[in-house]
LOFIBA-862871 format. One record per atom (N, C-alpha, C): x, z, y; residue in one letter. Coordinates in steps of 0.2 Angstrom, whole numbers, padded with zeros to 4 digits, always signed. Atoms other than C-alpha are relative to their C-alpha. Layout:
residues N
XZYA;...
//
This chain:
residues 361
+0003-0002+0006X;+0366-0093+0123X;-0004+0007+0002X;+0004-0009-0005X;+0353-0078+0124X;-0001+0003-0007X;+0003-0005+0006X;+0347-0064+0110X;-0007-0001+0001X;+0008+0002-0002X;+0328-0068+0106X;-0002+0004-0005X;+0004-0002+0003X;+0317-0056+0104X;-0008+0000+0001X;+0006+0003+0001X;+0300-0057+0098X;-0005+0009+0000X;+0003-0006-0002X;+0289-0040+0105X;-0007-0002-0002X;+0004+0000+0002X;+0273-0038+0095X;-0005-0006+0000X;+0001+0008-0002X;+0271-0057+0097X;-0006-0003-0007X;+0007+0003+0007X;+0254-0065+0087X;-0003-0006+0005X;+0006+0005-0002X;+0243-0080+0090X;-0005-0002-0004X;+0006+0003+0000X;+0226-0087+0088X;-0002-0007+0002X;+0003+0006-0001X;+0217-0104+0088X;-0003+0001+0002X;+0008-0001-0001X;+0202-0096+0088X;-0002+0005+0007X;+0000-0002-0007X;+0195-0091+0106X;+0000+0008+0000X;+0000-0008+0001X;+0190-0073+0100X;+0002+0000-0006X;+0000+0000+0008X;+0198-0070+0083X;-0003+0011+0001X;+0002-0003+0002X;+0190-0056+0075X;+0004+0007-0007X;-0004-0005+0009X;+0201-0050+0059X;+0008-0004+0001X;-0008+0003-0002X;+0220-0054+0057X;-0001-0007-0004X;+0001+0008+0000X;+0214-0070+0047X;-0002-0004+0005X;+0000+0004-0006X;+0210-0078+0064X;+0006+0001+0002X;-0005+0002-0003X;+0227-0077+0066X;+0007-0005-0003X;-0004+0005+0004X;+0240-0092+0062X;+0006+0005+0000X;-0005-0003-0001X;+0254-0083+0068X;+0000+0009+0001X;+0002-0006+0000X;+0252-0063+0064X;+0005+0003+0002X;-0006-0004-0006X;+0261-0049+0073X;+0007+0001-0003X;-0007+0000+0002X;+0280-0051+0072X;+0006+0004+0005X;-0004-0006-0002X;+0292-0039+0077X;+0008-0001+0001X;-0006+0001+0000X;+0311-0046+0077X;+0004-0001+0004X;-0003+0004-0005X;+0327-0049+0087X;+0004-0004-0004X;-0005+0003+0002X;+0337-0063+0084X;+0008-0003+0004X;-0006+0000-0004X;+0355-0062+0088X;+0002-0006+0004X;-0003+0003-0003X;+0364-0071+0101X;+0004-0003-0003X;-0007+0006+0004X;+0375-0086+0095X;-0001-0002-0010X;+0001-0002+0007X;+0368-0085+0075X;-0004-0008+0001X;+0005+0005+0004X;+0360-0101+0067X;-0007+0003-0004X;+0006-0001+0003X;+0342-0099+0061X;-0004-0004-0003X;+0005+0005+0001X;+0332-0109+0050X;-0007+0004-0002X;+0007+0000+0001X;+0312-0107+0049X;+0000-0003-0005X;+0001+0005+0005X;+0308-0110+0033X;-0006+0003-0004X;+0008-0002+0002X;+0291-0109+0024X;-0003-0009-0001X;+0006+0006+0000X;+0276-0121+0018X;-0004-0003+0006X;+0005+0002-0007X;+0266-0132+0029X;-0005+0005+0000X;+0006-0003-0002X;+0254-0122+0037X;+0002+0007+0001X;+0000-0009+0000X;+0263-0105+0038X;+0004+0002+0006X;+0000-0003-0006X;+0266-0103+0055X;+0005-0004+0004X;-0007+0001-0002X;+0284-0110+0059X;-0001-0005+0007X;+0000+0005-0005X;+0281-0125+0071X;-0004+0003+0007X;+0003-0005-0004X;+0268-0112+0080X;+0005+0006+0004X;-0005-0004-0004X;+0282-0100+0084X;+0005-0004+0002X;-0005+0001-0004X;+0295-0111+0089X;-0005-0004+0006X;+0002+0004-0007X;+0282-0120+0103X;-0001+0009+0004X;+0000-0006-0006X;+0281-0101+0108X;+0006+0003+0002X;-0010-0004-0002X;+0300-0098+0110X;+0002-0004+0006X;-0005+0005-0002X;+0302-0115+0117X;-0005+0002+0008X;+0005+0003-0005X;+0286-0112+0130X;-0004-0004+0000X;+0007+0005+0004X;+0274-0125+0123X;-0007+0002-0001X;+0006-0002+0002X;+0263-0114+0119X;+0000+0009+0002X;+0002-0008+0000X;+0256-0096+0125X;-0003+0004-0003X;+0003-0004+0006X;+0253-0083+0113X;-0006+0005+0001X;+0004-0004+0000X;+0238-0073+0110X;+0004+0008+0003X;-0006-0006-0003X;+0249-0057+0113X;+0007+0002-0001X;-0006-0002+0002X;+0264-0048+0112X;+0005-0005+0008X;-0004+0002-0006X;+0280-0055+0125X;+0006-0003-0004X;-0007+0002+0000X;+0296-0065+0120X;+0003+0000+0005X;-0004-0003-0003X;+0311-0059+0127X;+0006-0005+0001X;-0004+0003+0000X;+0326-0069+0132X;+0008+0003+0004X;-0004-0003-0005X;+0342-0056+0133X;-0002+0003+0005X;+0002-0006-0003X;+0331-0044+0137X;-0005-0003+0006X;+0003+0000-0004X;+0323-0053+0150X;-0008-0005-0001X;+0006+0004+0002X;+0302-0057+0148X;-0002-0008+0003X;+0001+0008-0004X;+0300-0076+0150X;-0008-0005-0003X;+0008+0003+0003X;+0282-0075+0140X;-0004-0008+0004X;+0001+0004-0006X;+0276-0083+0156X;+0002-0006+0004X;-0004+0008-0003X;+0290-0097+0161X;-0001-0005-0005X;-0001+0005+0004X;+0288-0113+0157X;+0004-0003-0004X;-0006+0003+0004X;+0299-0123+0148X;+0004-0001+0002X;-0006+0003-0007X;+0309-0130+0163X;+0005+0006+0001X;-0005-0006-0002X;+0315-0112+0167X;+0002+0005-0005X;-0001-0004+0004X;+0317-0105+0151X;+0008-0003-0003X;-0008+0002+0000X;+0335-0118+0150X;+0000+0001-0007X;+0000+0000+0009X;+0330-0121+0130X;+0000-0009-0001X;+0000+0008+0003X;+0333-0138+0120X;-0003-0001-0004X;+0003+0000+0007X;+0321-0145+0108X;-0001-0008-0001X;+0000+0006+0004X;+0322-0158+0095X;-0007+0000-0003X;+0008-0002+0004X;+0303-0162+0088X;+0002-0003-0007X;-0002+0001+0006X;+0301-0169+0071X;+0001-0010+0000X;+0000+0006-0004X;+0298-0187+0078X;+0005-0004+0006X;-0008+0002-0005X;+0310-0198+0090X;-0005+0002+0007X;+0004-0001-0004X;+0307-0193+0107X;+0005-0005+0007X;-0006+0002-0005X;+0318-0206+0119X;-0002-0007+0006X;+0004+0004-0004X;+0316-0216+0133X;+0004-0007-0001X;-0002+0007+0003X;+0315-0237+0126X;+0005-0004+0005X;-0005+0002-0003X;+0322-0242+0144X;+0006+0000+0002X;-0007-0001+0000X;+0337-0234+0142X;+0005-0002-0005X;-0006+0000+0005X;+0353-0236+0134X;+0003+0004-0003X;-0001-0007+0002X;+0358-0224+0122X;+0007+0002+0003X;-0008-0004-0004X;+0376-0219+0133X;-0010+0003+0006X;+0005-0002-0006X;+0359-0216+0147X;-0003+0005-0002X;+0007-0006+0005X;+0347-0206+0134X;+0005+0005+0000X;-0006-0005+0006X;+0362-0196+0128X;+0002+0005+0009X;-0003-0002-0005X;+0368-0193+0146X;-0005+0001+0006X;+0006-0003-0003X;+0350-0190+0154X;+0000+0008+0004X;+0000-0009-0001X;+0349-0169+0153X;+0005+0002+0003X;-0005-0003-0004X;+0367-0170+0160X;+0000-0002+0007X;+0002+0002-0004X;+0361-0180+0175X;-0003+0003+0004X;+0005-0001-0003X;+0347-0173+0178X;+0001+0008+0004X;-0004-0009-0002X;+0357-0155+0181X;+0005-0001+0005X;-0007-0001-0003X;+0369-0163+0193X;+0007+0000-0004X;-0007-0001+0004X;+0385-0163+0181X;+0003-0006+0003X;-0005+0004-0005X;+0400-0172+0186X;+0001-0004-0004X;-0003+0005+0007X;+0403-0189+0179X;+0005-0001-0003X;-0004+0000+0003X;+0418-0187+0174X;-0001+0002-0007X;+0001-0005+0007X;+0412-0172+0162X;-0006-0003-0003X;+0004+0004+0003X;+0396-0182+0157X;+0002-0005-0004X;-0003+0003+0003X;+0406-0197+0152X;+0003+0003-0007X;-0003-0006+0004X;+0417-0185+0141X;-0005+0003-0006X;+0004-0002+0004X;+0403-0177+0133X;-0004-0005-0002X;+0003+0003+0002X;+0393-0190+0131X;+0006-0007-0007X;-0004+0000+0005X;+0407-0199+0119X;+0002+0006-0004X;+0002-0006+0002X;+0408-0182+0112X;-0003+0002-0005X;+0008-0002+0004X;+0391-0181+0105X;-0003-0009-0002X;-0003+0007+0004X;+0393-0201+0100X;+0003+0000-0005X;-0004+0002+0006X;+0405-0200+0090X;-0005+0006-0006X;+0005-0005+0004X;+0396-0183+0082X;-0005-0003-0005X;+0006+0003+0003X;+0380-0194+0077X;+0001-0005-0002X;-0001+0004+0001X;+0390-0208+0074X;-0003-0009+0002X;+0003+0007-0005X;+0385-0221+0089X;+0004-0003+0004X;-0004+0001-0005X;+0400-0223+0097X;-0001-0008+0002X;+0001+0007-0002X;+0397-0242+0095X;-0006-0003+0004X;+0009+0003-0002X;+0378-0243+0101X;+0000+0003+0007X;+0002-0003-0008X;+0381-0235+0119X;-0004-0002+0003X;+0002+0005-0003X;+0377-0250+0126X;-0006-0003-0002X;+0008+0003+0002X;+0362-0254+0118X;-0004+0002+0002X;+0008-0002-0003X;+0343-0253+0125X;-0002+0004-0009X;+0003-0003+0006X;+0333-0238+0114X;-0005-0006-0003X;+0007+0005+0003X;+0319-0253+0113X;+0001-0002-0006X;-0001+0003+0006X;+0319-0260+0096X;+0006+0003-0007X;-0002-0002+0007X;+0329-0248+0085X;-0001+0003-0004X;+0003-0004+0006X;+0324-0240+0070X;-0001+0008+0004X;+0003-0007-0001X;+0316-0222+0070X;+0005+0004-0001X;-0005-0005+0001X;+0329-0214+0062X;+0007+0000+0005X;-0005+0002-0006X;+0343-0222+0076X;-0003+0003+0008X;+0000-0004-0005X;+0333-0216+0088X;-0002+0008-0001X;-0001-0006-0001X;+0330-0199+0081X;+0007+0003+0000X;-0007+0000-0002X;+0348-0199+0081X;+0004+0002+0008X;-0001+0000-0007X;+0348-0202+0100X;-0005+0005+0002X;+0004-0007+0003X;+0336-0186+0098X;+0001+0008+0003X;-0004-0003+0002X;+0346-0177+0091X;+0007+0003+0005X;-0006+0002-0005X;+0361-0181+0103X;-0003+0002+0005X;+0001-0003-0005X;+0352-0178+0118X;-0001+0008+0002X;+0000-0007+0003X;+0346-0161+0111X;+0006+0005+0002X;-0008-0004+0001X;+0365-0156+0107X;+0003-0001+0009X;-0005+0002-0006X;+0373-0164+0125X;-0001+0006+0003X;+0000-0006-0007X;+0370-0149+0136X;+0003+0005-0004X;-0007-0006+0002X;+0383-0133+0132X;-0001+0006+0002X;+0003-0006-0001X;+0374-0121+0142X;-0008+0004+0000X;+0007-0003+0001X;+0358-0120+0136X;-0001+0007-0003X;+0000-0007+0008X;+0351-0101+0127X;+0000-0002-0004X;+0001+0002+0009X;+0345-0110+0112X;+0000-0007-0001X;+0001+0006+0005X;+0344-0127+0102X;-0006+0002-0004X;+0004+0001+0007X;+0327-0130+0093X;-0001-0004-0001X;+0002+0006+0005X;+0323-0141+0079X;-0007+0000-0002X;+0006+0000+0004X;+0308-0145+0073X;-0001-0005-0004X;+0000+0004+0004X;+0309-0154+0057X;+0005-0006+0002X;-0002+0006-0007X;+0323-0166+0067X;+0001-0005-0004X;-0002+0006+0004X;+0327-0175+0049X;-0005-0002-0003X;+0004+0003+0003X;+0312-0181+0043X;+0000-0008+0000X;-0001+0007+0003X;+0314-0199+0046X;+0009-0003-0002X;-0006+0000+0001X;+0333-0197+0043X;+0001-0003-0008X;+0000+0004+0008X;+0338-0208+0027X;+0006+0005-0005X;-0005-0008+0003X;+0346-0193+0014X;+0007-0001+0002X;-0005+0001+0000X;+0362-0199+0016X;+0004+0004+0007X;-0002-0005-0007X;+0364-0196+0035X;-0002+0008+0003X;+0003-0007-0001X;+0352-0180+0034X;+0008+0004-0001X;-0004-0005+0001X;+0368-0171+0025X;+0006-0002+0006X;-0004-0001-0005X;+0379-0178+0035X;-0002+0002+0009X;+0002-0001-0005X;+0370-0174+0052X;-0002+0008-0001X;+0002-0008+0001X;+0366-0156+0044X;+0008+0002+0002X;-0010-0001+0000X;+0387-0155+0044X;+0001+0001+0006X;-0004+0000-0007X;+0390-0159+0061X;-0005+0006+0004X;+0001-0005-0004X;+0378-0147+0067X;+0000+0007-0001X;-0001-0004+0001X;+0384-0134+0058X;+0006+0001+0005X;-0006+0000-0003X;+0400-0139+0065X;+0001+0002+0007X;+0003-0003-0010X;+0392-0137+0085X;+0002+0006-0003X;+0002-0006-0002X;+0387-0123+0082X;+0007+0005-0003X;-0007-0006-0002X;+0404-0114+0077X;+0004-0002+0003X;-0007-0001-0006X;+0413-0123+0090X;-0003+0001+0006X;+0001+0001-0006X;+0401-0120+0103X;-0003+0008+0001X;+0004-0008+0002X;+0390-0103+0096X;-0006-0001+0004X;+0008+0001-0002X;+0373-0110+0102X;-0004+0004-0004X;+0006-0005+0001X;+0358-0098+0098X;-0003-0007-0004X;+0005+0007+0003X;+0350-0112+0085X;-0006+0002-0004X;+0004+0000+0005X;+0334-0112+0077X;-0004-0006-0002X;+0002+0008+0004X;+0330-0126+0064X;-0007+0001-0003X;+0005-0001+0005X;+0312-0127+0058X;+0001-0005-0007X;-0002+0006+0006X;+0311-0135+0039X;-0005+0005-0005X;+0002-0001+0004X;+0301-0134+0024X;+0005-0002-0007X;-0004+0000+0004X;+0316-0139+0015X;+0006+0006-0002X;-0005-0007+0001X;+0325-0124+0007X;+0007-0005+0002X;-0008+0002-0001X;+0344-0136+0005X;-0001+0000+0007X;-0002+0002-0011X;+0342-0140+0025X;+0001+0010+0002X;-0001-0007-0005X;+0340-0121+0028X;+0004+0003-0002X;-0006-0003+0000X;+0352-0113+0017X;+0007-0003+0001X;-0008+0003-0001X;+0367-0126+0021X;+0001+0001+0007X;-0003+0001-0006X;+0364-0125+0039X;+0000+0007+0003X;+0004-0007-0005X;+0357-0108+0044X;+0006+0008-0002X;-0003-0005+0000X;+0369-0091+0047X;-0006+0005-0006X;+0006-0002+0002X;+0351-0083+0043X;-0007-0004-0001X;+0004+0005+0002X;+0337-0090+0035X;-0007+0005+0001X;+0004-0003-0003X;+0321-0083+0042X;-0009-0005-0005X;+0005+0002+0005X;+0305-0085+0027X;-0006+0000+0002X;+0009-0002-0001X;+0286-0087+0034X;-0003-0003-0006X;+0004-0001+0004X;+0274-0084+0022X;-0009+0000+0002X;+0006-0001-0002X;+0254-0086+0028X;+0000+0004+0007X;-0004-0004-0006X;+0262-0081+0047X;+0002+0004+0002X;-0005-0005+0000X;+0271-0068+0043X;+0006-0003-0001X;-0009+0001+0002X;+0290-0067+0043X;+0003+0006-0006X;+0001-0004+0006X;+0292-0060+0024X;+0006+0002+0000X;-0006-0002+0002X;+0311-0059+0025X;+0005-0005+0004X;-0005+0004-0006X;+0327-0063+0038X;+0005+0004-0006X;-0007-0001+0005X;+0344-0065+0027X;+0003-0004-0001X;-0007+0005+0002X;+0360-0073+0021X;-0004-0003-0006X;+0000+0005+0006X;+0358-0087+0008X;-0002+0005-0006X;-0002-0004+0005X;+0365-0073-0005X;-0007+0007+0001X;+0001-0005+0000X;+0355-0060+0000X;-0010-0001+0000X;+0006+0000+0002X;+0338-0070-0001X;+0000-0003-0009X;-0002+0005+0008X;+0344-0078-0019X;-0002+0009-0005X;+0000-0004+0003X;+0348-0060-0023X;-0006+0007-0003X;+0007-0004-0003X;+0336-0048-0015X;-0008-0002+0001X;+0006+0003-0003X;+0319-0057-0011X;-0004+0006+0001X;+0004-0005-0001X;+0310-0046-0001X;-0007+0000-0002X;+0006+0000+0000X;+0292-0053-0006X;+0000-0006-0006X;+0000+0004+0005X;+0288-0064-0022X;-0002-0006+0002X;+0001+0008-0001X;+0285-0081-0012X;+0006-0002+0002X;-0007+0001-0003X;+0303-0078-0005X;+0005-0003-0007X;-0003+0002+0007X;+0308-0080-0025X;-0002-0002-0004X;+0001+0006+0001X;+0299-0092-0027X;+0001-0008+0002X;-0001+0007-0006X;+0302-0104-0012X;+0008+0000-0003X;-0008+0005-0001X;+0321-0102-0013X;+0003-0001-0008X;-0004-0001+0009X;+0331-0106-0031X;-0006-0007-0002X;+0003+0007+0002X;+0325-0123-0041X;+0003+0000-0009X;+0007-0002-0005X;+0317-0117-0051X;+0001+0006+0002X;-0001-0008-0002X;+0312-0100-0044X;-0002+0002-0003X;+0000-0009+0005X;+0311-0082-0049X;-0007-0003-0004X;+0005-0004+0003X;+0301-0079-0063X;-0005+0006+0004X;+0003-0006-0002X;+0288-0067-0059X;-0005+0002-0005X;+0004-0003+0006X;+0279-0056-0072X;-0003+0007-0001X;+0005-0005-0002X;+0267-0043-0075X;+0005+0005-0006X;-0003-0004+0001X;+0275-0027-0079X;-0001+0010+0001X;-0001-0007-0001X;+0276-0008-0082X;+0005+0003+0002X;-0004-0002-0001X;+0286+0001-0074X;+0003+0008-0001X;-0002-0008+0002X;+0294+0019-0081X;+0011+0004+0001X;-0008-0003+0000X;+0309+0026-0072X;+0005-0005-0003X;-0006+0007+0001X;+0325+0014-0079X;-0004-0004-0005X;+0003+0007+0006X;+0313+0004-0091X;-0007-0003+0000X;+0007+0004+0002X;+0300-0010-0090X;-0003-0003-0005X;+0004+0002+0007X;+0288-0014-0102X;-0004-0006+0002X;-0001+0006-0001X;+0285-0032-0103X;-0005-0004-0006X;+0004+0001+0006X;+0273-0039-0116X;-0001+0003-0007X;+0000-0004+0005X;+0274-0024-0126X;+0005-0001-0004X;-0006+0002+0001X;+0293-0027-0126X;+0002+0006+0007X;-0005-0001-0001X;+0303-0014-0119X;+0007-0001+0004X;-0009+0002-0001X;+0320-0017-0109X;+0001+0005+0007X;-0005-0004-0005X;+0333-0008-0097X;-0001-0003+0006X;+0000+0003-0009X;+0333-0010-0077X;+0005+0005-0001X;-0006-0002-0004X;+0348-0008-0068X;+0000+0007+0003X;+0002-0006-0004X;+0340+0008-0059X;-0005+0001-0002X;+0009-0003+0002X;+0324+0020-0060X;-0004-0001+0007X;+0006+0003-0007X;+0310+0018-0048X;-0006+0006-0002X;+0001-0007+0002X;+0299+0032-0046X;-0009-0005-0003X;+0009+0003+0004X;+0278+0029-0054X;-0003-0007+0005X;+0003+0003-0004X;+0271+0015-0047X;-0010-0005+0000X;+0008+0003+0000X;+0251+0008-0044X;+0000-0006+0002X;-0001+0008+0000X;+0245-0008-0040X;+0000-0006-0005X;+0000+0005+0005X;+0248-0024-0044X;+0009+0000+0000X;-0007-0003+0000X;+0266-0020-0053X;+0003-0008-0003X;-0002+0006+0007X;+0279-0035-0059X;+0007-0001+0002X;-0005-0001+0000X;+0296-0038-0062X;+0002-0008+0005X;-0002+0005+0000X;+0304-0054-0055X;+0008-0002-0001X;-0007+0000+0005X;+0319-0061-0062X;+0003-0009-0001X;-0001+0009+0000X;+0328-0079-0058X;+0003-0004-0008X;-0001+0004+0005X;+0331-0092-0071X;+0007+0001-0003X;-0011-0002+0003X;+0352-0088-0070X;+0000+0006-0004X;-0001-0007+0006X;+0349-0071-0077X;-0004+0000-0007X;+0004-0001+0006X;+0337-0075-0092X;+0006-0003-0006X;-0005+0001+0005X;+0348-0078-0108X;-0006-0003-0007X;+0001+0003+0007X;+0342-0089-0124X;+0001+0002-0005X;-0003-0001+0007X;+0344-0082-0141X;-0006+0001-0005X;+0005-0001+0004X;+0337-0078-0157X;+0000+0006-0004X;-0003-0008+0002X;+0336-0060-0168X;-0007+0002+0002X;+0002-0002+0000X;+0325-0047-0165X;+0000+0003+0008X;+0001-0005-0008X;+0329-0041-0146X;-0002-0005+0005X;+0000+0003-0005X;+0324-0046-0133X;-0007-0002+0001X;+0006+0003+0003X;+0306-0055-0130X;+0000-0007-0001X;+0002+0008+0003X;+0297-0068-0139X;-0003-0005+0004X;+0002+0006-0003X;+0296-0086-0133X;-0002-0006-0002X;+0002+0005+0003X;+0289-0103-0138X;+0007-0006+0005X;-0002+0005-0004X;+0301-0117-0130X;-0003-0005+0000X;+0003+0003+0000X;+0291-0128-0123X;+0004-0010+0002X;-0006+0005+0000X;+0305-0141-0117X;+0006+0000+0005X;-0008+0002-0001X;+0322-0146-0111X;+0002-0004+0007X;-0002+0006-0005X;+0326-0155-0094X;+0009+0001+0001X;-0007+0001-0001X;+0345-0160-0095X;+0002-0002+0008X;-0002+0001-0007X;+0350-0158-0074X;+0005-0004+0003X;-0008+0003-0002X;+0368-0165-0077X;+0004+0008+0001X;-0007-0005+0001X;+0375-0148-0070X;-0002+0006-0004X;+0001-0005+0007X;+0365-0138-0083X;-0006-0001-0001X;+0006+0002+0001X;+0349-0138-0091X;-0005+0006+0002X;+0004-0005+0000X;+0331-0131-0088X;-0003+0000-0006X;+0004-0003+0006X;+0323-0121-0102X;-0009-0001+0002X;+0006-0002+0001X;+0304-0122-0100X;-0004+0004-0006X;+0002-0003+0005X;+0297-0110-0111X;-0007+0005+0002X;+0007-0003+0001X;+0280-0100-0114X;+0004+0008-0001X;+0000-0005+0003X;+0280-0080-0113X;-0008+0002+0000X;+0007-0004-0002X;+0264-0074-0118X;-0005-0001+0003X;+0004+0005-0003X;+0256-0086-0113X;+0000-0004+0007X;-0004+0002-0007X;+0266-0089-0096X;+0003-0003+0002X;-0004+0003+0001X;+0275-0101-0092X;+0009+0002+0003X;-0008-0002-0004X;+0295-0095-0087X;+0005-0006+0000X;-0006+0004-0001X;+0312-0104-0083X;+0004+0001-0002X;-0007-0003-0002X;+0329-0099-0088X;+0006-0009+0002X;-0004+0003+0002X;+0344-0108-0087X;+0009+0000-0004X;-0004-0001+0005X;+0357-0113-0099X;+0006-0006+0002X;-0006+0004-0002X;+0374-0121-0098X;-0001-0007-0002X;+0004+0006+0000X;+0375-0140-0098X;+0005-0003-0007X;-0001+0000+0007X;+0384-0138-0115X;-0002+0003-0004X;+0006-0004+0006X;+0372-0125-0123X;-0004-0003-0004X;+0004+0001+0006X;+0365-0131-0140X;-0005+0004+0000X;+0006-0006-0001X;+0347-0124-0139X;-0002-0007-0005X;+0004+0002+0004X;+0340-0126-0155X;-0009+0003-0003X;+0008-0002+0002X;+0322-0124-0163X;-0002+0006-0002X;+0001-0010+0002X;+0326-0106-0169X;+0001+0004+0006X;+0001-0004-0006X;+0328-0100-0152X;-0005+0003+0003X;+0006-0001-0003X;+0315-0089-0149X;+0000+0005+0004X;+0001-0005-0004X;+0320-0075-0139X;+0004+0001+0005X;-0003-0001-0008X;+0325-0072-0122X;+0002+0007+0003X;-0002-0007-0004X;+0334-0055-0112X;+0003-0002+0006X;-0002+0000-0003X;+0335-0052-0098X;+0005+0002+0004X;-0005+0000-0002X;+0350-0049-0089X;-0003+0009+0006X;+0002-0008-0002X;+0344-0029-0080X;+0003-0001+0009X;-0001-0001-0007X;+0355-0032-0064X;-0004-0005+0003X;+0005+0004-0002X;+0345-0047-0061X;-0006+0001+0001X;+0007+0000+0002X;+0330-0040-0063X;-0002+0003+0009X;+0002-0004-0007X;+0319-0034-0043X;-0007+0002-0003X;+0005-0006+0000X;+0304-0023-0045X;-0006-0001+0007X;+0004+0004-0006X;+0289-0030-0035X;-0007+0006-0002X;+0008-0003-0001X;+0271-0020-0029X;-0003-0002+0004X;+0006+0007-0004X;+0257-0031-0021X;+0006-0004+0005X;-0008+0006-0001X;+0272-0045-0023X;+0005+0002+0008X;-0004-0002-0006X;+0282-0032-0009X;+0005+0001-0005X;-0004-0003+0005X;+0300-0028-0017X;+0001+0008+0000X;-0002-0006-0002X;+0303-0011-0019X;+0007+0004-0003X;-0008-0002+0001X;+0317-0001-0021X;+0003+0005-0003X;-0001-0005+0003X;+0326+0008-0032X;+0002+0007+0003X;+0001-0004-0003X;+0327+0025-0030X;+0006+0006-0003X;-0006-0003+0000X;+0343+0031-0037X;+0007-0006+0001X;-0005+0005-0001X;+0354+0014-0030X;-0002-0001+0005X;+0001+0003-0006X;+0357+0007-0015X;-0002-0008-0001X;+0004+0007+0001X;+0345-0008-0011X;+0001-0005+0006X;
//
């Protein structure tokens, strides 16, 4: 397993970029712990598959050095950097047999057949092929042999890192969840260094210690589940994660109190004057439905019953927002008003969060 850090690391397509939009991947600065799960997660196009071909050595970055436990391997190629990577696609050889695919990477290292046997039943039963050993990869579906992929990727036990790159895409849902399981499961019995590319928020918060968020090749925010649901350090972080996501809306800001449509309300904390483009953001769990005079005015626009609660659709101000409401909440046509919930509430300036200034953030 190793610590992977990423020293002023950027890349470019372009032969000469000229301004930081020639760059897909812009300058990143992090370490990522040794033995920790990591999912990449972001839209197409915002870097991810770019950085992991430079972790795995696929690809040489315009600048900057990746580090492996301290040791520069910018330079090695992939053979001697002793990393695993899963692509998003099957990657396996047709004339083998899956017991042969699976037992490849431990061959090729000299392992002893005893212990290949062993492992290779192992990481079988795992992906659930115990019965197909014996079978030629020729002629099996895509997802059977991302499976055998997958399995090959996991066999080896001393590699630094495990990466993924999208590995369930032709995986049919069912087995996605259960293939996300077992390899939460690896990785606490074994502490491999993982990093999972995905543009699926569920894949990344069920699997990932840390969930690591590119935004337009930046890395906008590294954090637990809870603490990107809670915190979002950037307004596309509390948009991408939560279904739906954070609200976000234009706002004044004055010491404990935002002014919101010419509406008034309490913040959990003061914040000193702020410039810019100011706004509150505020997830759908903390907005509350009612009717009266407090709170601000809403038009309900409609109702989607989810099973384990409902979404509100509603207008402010011509906006559209989300709350949500239990899956026995009566929401009738007099409901006009909505409050929001003050500890719920994050405090954004050109969509960065900033931080209150008499609480810890």
């Amino acid at each position: 397993m190793a610590k992977i850090t990423l020293d002023n690391l950027a890349h470019s397509y372009v032969k000469n970029p000229q301004s930081e939009d020639d760059f897909a991947l812009k300058e990143l600065n992090n370490d990522w712990t040794d033995g920790e799960a990591y999912a990449l997660l972001g839209a197409s196009g915002c870097g991810k598959s770019t950085l992991l071909n430079i972790i795995s050595g696929l690809l040489q970055p315009s600048q900057g050095r990746i580090l492996f436990n301290g040791q520069d391997v910018t330079n090695q190629p992939t053979a001697e950097r002793n990393i695993a990577q899963v692509f998003q696609f099957p990657v396996v050889y047709d004339t083998m047999t899956v017991h042969d695919n699976l037992a490849f990477p431990l061959r090729n290292r000299g392992a002893e057949p005893a212990y290949i046997a062993a492992r290779v039943q192992q990481i079988a039963k795992m992906i659930g092929m115990e019965d197909m050993l014996t079978k030629k990869a020729r002629g099996l579906t895509a997802d059977i042999k991302q499976k055998i992929s997958l399995g090959r990727g996991m066999v080896r036990e001393d590699v630094n890192a495990l990466l993924f790159d999208e590995p369930l895409t032709v995986i049919d849902p069912h087995m996605k969840w259960e293939l996300r399981t077992q390899l939460k499961s690896l990785h606490h019995e074994f502490g491999h260094t993982m990093i999972y590319v995905t543009h699926d928020q569920t894949e990344a918060l069920t699997f990932a210690d840390k969930v690591v968020v590119m935004y337009d090749g930046r890395v906008v925010q590294i954090g637990t589940p809870q603490e990107l649901f809670e915190r979002p350090a950037h307004t596309f972080v509390g948009y991408f994660i939560g279904s739906p996501g954070m609200n976000v809306i234009d706002a004044q800001i004055n010491g404990t109190l935002a002014l919101v449509a010419g509406v008034q309300m309490d913040l959990a904390a003061g914040y000193a004057p702020l410039d810019g483009k100011v706004q509150i953001g505020v997830r759908p769990e903390f907005i509350h439905l009612g009717t009266g005079s407090a709170g601000l005015p809403v038009q309900i626009r409609r109702v989607e019953d989810v099973g384990r609660h409902k979404i509100v659709r509603a207008s402010l101000n011509g906006q559209e927002i989300n709350l949500i409401a239990a899956e026995g909440a009566e929401i009738s046509a007099d409901m006009n008003r909505v409050v929001f919930d003050p500890a719920g509430i994050n405090v954004y300036r050109n969509d960065w969060r900033v931080a209150p200034q008499d609480k810890a953030a």
